[in-house]
C-alpha positions, 0 to 999 in steps of 0.5 A: 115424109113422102119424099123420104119414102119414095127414095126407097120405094120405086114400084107403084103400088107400094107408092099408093101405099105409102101415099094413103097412109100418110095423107090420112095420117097427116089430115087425121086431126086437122080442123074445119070443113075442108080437113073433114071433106078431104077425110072422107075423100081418103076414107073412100081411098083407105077402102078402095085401096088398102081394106080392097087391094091390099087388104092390110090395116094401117089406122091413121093414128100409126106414127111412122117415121121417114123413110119407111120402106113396104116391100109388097105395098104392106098386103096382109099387114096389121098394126096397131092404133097406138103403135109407134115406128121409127125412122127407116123402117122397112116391113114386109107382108102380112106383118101384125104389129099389135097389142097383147091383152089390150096392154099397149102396142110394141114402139119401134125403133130406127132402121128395123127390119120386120120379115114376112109373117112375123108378129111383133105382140106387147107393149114391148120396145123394139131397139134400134136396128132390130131384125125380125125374121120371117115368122118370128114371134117377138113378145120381148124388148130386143136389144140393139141391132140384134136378129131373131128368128123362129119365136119359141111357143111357151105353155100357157095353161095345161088343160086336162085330156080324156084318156080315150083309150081307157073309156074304148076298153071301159066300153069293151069290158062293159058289153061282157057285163054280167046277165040277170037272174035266168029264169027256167021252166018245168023243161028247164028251157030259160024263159028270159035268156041272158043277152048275148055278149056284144062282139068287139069291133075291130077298133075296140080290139085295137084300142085294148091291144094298144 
């Protein structure tokens, strides 16, 4: 697997990367005392280097297959427990490859290209020689060799908006209320005044005029 990786992997960084996964990923379920001390000693490793440096989340459950190809040592990369990734895959950063409502992780298929920022949601099959451009959100089985690009945002659930202006006129309107009975005096002076009408302020005026 390694070797396989290395081929199309030539910078250091993106190496480590590669070997911490897939050393993890290869003493995950091994038995005995020495698989369990050389666990630990990845698990101080997957620390350091991937949840550290590189700040990606790659568990060892991840199957992945040869030749993977992680052009900027997977920073900022997310995927899956339960996802699975074919042969000769090459996946950029800040990729989130996940679950969507806890219903399954995507399956990858051979020589898929995955751009920077994309998101890849579901229990959705990704075909062979699929690519994904930079940003795209995928949330639908591909076809074969096909690209998308620019994920389309769908309307979920509608939720109901105050009318704000309605309530600044309701305001305005209110302070012109009319006064109580005003009572006088012999003089004919008002013994309890009607309050004076509060002036608009100037955003009450623009909300009325539109």
């Amino acid at each position: 697997m390694l070797a396989a990786d290395f081929e199309r992997n030539t910078y250091p960084f993106e190496r480590i990367t590669l070997l911490c996964v897939r050393l993890r990923r290869a003493w995950h379920n091994q038995p005995g005392v020495k698989a369990w001390a050389i666990r630990k000693a990845l698990y101080v490793f997957k620390v350091v280097w991937l949840d550290g440096f590189v700040g990606a989340e790659i568990p060892a459950e991840v199957h992945i297959g040869p030749g993977l190809a992680v052009p900027h040592s997977l920073r900022g990369t997310m995927i899956n427990a339960s996802t699975r990734i074919g042969a000769r895959a090459r996946i950029f950063h800040q990729v989130t490859i996940g679950a969507r409502d806890e219903n399954g992780a995507p399956t990858l298929g051979d020589d898929v290209v995955i751009g920077a920022g994309a998101k890849v949601l579901g229990p959705i099959t990704i075909a062979d020689g699929t690519r994904i451009g930079a940003n795209a959100v995928v949330v639908k089985d591909t076809v074969a060799h096909g690209t998308y690009v620019c994920g389309a945002a769908e309307l979920v659930e509608p939720r109901t908006v105050p009318d704000l202006r309605s309530i600044q006129v309701a305001q305005y309107q209110g302070s012109w209320a009319a006064a109580p009975n005003v009572a006088v005096d012999g003089a004919g002076a008002a013994t309890n005044p009607a309050p004076q009408p509060v002036p608009a302020t100037s955003a009450a005026v623009r909300a009325v005029k539109g």
